[in-house]
C-alpha positions as CSV (number, residue, x, y, z in Angstrom):
1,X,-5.8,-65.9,41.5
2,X,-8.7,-68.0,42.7
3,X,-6.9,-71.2,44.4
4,X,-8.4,-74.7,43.0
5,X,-6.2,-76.9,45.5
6,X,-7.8,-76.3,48.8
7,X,-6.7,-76.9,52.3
8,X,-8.1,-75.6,55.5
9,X,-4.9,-75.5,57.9
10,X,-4.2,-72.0,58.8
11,X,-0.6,-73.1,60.0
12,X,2.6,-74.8,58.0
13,X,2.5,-78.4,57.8
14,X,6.0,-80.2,58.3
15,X,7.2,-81.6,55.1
16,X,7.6,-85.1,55.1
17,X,10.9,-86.6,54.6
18,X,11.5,-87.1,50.9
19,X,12.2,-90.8,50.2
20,X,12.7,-92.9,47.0
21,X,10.2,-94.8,46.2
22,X,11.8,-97.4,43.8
23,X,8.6,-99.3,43.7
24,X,6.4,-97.2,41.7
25,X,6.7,-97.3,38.4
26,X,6.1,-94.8,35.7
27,X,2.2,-95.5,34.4
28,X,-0.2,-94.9,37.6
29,X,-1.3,-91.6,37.3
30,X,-2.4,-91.7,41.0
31,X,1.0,-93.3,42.3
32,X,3.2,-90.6,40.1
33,X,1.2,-87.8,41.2
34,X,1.2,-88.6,45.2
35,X,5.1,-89.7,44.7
36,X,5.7,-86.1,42.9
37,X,4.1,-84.1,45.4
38,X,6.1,-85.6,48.5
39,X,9.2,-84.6,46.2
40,X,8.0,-81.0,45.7
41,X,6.6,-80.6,49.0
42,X,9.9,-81.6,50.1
43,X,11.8,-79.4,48.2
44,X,9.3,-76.5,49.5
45,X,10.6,-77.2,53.0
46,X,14.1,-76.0,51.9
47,X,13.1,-72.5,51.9
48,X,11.1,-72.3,55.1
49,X,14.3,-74.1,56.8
50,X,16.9,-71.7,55.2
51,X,14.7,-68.4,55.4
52,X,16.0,-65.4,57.8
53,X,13.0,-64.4,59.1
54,X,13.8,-61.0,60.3
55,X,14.3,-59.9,56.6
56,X,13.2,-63.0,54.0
57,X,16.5,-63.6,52.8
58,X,17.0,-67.6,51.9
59,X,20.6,-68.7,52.3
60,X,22.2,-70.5,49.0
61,X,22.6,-73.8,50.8
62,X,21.7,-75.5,54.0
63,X,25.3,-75.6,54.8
64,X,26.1,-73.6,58.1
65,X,27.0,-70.3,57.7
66,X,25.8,-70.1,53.9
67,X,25.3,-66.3,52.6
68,X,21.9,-65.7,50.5
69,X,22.0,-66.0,47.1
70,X,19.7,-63.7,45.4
71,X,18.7,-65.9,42.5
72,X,17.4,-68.3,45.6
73,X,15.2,-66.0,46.6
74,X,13.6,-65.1,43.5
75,X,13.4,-68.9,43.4
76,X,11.7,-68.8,46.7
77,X,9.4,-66.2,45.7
78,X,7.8,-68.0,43.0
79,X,7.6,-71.1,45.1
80,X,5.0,-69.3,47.4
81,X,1.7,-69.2,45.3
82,X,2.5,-73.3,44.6
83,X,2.7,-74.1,48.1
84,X,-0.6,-72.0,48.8
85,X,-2.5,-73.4,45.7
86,X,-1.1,-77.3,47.8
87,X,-2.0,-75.9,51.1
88,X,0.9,-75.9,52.4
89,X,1.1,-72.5,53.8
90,X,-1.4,-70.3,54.6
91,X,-1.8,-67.5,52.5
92,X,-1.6,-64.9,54.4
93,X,1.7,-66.3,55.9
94,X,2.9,-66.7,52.5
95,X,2.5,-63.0,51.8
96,X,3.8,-61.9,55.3
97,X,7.1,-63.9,53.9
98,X,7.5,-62.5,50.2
99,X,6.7,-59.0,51.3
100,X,9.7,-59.2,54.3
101,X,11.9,-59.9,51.3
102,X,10.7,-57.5,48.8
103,X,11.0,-54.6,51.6
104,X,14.1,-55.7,51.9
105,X,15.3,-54.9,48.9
106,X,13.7,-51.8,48.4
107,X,14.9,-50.4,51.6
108,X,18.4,-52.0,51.0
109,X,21.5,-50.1,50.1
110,X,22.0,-49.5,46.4
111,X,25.4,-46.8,46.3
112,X,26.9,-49.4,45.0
113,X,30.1,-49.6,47.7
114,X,31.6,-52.8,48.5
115,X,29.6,-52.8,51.6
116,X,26.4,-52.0,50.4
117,X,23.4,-54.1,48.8
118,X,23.1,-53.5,45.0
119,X,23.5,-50.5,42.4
120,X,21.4,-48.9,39.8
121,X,18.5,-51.5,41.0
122,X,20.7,-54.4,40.0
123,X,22.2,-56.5,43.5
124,X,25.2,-58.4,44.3
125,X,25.4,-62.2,43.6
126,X,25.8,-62.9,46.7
127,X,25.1,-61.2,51.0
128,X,25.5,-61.6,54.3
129,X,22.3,-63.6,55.7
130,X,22.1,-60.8,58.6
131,X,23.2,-57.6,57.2
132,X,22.0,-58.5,53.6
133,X,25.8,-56.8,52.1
134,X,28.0,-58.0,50.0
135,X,30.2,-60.8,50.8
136,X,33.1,-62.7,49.0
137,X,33.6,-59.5,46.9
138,X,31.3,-60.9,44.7
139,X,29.7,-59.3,41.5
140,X,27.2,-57.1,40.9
141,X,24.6,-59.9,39.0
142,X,22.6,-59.5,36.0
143,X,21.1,-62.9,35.5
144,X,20.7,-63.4,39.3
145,X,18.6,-59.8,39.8
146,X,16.1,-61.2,37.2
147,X,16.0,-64.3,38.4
148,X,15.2,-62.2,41.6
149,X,12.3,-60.2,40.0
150,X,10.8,-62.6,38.5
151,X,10.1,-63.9,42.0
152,X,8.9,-61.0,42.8
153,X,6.8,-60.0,39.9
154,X,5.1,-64.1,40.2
155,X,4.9,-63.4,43.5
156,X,2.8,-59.9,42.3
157,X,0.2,-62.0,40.0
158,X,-0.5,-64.5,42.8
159,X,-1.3,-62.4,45.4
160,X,-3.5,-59.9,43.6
161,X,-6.2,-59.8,46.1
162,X,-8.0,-56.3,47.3
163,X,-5.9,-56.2,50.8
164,X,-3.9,-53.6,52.0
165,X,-0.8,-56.9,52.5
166,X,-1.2,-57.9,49.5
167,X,-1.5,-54.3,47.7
168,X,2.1,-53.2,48.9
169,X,3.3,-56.4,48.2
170,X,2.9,-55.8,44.4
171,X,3.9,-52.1,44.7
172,X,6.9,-53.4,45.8
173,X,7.4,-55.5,43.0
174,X,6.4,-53.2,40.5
175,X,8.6,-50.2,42.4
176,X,11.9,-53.3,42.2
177,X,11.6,-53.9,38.6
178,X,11.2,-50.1,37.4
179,X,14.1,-49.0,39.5
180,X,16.5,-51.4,37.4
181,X,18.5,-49.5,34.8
182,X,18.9,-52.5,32.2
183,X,20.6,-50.1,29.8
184,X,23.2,-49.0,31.7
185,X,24.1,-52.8,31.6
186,X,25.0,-52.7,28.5
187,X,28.0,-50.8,29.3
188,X,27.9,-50.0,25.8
189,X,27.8,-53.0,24.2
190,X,25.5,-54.7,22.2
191,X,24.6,-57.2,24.5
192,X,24.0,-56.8,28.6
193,X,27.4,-57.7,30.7
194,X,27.3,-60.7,32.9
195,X,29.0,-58.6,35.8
196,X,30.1,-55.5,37.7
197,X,32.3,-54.4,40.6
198,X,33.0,-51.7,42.4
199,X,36.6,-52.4,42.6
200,X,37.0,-52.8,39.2
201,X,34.0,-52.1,36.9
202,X,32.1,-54.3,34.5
203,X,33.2,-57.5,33.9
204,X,35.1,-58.6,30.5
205,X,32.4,-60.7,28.9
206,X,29.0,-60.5,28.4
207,X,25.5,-62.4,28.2
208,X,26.4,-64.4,24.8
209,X,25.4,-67.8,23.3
210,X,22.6,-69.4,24.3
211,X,21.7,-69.5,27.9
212,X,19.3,-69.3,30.7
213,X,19.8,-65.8,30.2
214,X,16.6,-65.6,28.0
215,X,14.2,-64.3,31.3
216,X,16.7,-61.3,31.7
217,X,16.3,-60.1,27.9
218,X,12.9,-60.5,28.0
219,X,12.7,-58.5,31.4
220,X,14.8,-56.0,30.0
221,X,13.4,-55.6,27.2
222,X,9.9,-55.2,28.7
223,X,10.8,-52.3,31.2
224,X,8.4,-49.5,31.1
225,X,11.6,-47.6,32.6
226,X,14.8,-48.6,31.2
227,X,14.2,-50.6,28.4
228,X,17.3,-52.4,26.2
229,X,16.7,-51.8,22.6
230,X,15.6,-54.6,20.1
231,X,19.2,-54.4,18.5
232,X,20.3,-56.2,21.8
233,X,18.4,-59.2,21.7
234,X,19.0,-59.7,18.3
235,X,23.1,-59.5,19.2
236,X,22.4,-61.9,21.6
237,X,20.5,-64.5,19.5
238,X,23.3,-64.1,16.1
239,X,26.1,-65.8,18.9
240,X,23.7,-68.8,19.3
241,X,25.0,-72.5,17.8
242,X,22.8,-74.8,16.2
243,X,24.2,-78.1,16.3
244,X,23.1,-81.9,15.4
245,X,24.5,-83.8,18.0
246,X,23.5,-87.6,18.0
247,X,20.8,-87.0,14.9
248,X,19.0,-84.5,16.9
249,X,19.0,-80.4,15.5
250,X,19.0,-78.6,18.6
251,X,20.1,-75.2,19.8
252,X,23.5,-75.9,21.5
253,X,24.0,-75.2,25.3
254,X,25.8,-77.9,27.3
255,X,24.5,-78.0,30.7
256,X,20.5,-78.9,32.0
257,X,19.7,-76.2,33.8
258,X,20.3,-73.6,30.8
259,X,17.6,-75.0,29.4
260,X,15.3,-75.2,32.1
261,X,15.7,-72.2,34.5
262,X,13.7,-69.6,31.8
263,X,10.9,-72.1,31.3
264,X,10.0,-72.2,34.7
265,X,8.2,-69.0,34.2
266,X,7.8,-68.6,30.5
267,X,5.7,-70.5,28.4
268,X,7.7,-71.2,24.9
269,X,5.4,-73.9,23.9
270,X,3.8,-72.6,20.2
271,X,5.9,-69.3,20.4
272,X,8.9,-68.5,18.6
273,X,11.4,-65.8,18.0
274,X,13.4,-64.7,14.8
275,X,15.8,-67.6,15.3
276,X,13.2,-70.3,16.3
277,X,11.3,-69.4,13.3
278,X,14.0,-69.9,11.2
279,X,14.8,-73.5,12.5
280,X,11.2,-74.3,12.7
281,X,11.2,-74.8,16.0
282,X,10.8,-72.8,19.6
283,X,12.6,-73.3,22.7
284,X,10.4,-75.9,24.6
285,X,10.8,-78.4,21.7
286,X,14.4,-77.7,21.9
287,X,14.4,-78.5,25.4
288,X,12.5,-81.4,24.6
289,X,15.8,-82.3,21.9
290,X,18.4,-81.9,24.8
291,X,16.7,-84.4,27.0
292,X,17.3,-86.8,24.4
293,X,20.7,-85.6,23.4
294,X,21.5,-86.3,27.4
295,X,20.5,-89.6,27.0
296,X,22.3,-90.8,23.7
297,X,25.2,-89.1,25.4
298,X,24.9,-91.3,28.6
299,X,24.2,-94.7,26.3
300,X,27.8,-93.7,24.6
301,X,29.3,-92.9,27.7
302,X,32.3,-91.1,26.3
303,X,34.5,-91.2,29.4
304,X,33.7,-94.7,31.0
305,X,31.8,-93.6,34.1
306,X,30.1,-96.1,36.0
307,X,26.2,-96.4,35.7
308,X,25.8,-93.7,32.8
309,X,22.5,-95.3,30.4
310,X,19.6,-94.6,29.1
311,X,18.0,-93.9,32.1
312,X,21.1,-93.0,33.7
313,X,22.0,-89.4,33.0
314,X,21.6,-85.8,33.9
315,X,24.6,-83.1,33.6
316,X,24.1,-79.9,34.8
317,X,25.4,-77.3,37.3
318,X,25.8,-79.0,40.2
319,X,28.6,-80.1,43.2
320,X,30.5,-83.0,42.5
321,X,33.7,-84.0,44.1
322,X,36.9,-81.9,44.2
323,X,40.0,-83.1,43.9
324,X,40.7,-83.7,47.7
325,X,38.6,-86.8,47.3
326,X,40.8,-89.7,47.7
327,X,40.4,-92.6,45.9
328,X,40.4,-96.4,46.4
329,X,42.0,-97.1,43.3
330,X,44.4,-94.3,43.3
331,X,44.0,-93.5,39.4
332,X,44.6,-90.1,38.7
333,X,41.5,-88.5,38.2
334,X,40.5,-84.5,37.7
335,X,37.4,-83.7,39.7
336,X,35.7,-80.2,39.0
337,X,33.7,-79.7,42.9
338,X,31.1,-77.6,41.7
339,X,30.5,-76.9,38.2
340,X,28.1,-76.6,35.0
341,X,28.7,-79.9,33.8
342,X,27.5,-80.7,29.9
343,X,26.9,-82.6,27.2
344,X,29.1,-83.7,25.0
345,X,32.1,-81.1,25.5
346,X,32.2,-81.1,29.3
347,X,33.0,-81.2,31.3
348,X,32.0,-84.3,32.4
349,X,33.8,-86.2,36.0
350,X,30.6,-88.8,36.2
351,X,28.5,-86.6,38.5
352,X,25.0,-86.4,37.5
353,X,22.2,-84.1,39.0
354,X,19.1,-85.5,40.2
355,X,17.4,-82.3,40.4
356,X,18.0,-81.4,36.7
357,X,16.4,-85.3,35.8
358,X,13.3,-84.0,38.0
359,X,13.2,-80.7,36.2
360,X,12.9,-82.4,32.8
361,X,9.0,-83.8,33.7
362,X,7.3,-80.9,31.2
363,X,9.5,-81.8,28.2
364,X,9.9,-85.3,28.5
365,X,8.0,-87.0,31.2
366,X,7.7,-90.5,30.8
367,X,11.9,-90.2,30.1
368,X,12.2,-88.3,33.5
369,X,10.1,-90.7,35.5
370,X,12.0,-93.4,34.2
371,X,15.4,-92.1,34.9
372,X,14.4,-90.9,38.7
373,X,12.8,-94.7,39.6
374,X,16.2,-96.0,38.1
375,X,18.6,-93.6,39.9
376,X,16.7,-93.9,43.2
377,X,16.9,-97.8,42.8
378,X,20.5,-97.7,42.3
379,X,21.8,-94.8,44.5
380,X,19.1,-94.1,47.2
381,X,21.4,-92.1,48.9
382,X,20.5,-89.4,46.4
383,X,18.1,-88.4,49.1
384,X,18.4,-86.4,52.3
385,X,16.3,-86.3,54.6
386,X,14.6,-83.0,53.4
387,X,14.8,-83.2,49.4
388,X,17.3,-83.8,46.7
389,X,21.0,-84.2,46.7
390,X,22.5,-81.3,44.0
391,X,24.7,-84.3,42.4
392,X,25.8,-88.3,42.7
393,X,28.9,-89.6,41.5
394,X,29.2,-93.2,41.0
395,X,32.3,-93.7,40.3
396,X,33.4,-92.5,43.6
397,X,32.0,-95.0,46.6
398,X,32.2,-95.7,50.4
399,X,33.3,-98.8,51.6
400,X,29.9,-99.8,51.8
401,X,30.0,-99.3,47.9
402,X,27.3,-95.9,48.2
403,X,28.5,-93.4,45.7
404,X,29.4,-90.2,46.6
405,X,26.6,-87.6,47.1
406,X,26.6,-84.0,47.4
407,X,25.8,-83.1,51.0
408,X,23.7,-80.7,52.2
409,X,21.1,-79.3,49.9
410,X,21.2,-76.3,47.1
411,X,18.4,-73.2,46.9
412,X,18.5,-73.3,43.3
413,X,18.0,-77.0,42.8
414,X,15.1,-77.2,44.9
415,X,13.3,-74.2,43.3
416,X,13.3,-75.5,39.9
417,X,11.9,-78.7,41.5
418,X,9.0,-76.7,43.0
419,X,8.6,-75.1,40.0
420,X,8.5,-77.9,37.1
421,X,6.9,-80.1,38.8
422,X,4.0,-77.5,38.8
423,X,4.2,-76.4,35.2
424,X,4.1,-80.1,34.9
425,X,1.4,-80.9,36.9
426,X,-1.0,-78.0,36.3
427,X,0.8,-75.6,34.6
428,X,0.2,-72.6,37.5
429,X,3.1,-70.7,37.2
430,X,3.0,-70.2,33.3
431,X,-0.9,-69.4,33.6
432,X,0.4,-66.5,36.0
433,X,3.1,-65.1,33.5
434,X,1.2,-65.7,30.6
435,X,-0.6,-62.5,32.3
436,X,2.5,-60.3,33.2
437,X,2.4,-57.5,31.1
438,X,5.9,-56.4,31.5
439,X,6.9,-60.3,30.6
440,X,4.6,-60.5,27.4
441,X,5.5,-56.7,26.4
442,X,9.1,-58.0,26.2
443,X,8.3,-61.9,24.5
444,X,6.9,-59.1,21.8
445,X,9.6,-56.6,21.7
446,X,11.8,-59.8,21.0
447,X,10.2,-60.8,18.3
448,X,8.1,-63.4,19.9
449,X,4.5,-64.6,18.4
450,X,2.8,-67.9,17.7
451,X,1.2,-69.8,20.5
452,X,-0.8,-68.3,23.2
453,X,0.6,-64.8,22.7
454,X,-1.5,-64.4,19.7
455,X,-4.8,-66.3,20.9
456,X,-8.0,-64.7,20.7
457,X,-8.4,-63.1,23.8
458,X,-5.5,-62.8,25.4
459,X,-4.2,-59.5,26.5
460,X,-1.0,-57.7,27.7
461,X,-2.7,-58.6,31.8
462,X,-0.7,-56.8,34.6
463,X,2.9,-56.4,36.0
C-alpha cells in the first residue's frame, strides 16, 4: 500500500511520554488530532518495549517476567503498517519484526504436547517469552489464534511490495492461516469450542452468544483449506440476545471490548448479516447503541461507585483491585482483580477502563473525547509513563486521595488503541481488510452484504 503519511527517519523515534492533556477540549480538530497521536504513538511504544527480539514474540504485560500472549501479538502485527504509514518505524524494520514472529510460528512446535507450541495450526493462549511453549497449562485458543492471524494476514496486505522480505513475509501468512484446521474445532458441535488441552481434551463450552468472536467465524469460514460450514455461523448467531436496555435496541453483550476487538479489522458499517437484517440494523450501529447504553448505566449508577456519569464510564475487561486491597473504611467489599466487567449485569466493583473509552472514537467520538478530557481531569494518574493504565478505580484511593490504578500496562489494551484510533482517524486498517480475500470470502459465506461489499467495483482482493 502506497503510504500517504510520510517521514524520512530511517530509525525508531522514542515515543513520547503519554500525558493528559485536560486542557484541550473536544472541538479543535488540530488539538484532538495532535493529542490523539501522542496517545497512539504511545501505545505503539508498548510493543517495541515488550518485544523478544530474537523471535518477535510480545509479552502480555510490561510486568517482569510476563509470558507472550498470542492475541498480543496479532495485536502487534496489525499495529506495524499504522506506525509506518506515522513514520514511526521504518518500513523495512517493521517487516524485519512481523516476519521474526511469523517464522516463528511456522517453525514452532505443533504435536500438540504440553510442552510444545500449538496443534492442528491453532496455538496455546499463552508461552514462554524464550522458548515460545506452553506455560500455566494454559489452553489451546481459538479466539486468540485468529486474533493472531489476523495480524498476520494485515500484516500480509500492508507489506505487499515486490521484495524478496516482504514476499516471504506474506507466504508466511498465507502458509499460517491454511495450516489451521477450523473444523476439527468444532469437535462436533455446531458451533467452534472456546478451548483444548492436551491433558484433557476440548473444553466444555463453546463460542456462543454474542462476542468478539465474530473475526474467528468469519476467518473460519473463509478458509480455502478447512472451512466451517454455514450451518455453524448460523448456530452461533440463533444464541445471540437482543435486549432494550435504557430505551436503546441493541444486541446484548456486557463488556466494551466485545464490541470493539472485531471492528478493529472489519468494516460492519452498511453490511449486515441474517440477524442484523432482521433488526434493521448491523454491528457498528450496535456498537454505536452500547456506547450509549454505558453511559445511561454510569448516570444510574446502580452500585454507588464514586465518579460514575455521563462522562464517566467504561466497563470492560480490564484489572481492577483484588480482594487483598485494604480499605480505609473497612466496608466489606468484593473486588474481582482482573475481569470482563459489564453493563448492567456485572460485574461491576467501580473499575472503569480507559483504554475501552479511547477505543469507542469510531462509534461515538465526540462522547469518547468527552469522557477521556473528564477522566484525565479527575484521575491523571490513569497515565503511565508510556500509555494507558488497563483500569482506575475510584472508590479505592491513596492517602493522597489518587484512586487506584492498574500498574503496569496491558498488550491487548494498547493494540486496540493503535488500532481505533486509526480506523478513526483514516480508516487504514479497514481499507486493508476490505481487500482480504479470505476475510471478504467469509463476511459472504456468513451471509454478509450491504455496504461496501456490494459496491461497484470492489472485488474479492488478496489474502
Amino acid at each position: 500500500m502506497q503510504k500517504t503519511i510520510h517521514n524520512s527517519a530511517a530509525a525508531i523515534h522514542p515515543a513520547p511520554a503519554a500525558t493528559c492533556d485536560g486542557g484541550t477540549q473536544p472541538g479543535s480538530f488540530v488539538a484532538e488530532d495532535a493529542l490523539l497521536d501522542r496517545y497512539q504513538r504511545a501505545a505503539f511504544g508498548y510493543f517495541l518495549r515488550n518485544r523478544n527480539p530474537a523471535n518477535g514474540l510480545h509479552a502480555d504485560t510490561s510486568r517482569a517476567g510476563s509470558p507472550v500472549s498470542i492475541a498480543v501479538v496479532g495485536f502487534a502485527l496489525s499495529c506495524y503498517p499504522v506506525a509506518v504509514e506515522r513514520g514511526w518505524i521504518a518500513r523495512e524494520e517493521a517487516v524485519e519484526h512481523c516476519s521474526a514472529a511469523l517464522r516463528f510460528f511456522r517453525d514452532s512446535n505443533q504435536d500438540g504436547s504440553p510442552g510444545s507450541t500449538g496443534y492442528k495450526g491453532f496455538y496455546f493462549h499463552f508461552l514462554d517469552r524464550d522458548t515460545g511453549t506452553r506455560v500455566w497449562r494454559c489452553e489451546l485458543s481459538m479466539i486468540d489464534t485468529a486474533l493472531l492471524i489476523v495480524g498476520a494476514l494485515t500484516a500480509a496486505r500492508y507489506f505487499g511490495a515486490d521484495t524478496a522480505a516482504e514476499a516471504e513475509l506474506r507466504d508466511v501468512a498465507d502458509l499460517l492461516y491454511r495450516r489451521i484446521d477450523w473444523r476439527w474445532s468444532q469437535d462436533g458441535g455446531s458451533t467452534i469450542m472456546q478451548g483444548w488441552k492436551p491433558e484433557c481434551g476440548f473444553l466444555h463450552y463453546g463460542w456462543e452468544g454474542y462476542s468478539e468472536a465474530i473475526v474467528l467465524y468469519v476467518l473460519a469460514l473463509g478458509s480455502p483449506t478447512h472451512p466451517i460450514g454455514e450451518d455453524c455461523y448460523q448456530a452461533w448467531t440463533s444464541t445471540y440476545q437482543w435486549e432494550n436496555l435504557y430505551g436503546h435496541e441493541f444486541l446484548y453483550a456486557g463488556p466494551l471490548f466485545i464490541h470493539q476487538f472485531s471492528h478493529a479489522w472489519i468494516d460492519f458499517r452498511g453490511i449486515r448479516d441474517q440477524f442484523m437484517r432482521g433488526k434493521g440494523c448491523d454491528y457498528f450501529e450496535n456498537s454505536r447503541r452500547a456506547v450509549h447504553v454505558q453511559r445511561a448505566y454510569a448516570c444510574i449508577n446502580p452500585r454507588g461507585h464514586a465518579g460514575y456519569d455521563e462522562d464517566c464510564w467504561g466497563l470492560s475487561a480490564c484489572e481492577g483491585p483484588s480482594d487483598e486491597v485494604q480499605e480505609a473504611d473497612a466496608e466489606p467489599r468484593h473486588l474481582f482483580g482482573y475481569a470482563a466487567r459489564g453493563v448492567p449485569y456485572g460485574p461491576d466493583d467501580g473499575t472503569l477502563s480507559p483504554p475501552s473509552v479511547l477505543a469507542c472514537l469510531p462509534f461515538e467520538p465526540d462522547l469518547a473525547l468527552a469522557a477521556l478530557h473528564a477522566m484525565c481531569r479527575r484521575h491523571p494518574e490513569i497515565v503511565h509513563e508510556h500509555g494507558f493504565t488497563s483500569g482506575v478505580n475510584a472508590d479505592l484511593r491513596d492517602d493522597d486521595g489518587r484512586a487506584w490504578v492498574s500498574p503496569g500496562l496491558f498488550g491487548l489494551d494498547q493494540g486496540i488503541i493503535v488500532l481505533m484510533i486509526e480506523n478513526h482517524r483514516t480508516g487504514l486498517v479497514w481499507e486493508l481488510m476490505r481487500g482480504c480475500r479470505w476475510l471478504t470470502d467469509g463476511l459472504r459465506r456468513a451471509g454478509f452484504d450491504g455496504g461496501w461489499l456490494d459496491a461497484p467495483g470492489h472485488d474479492r482482493g488478496r489474502g
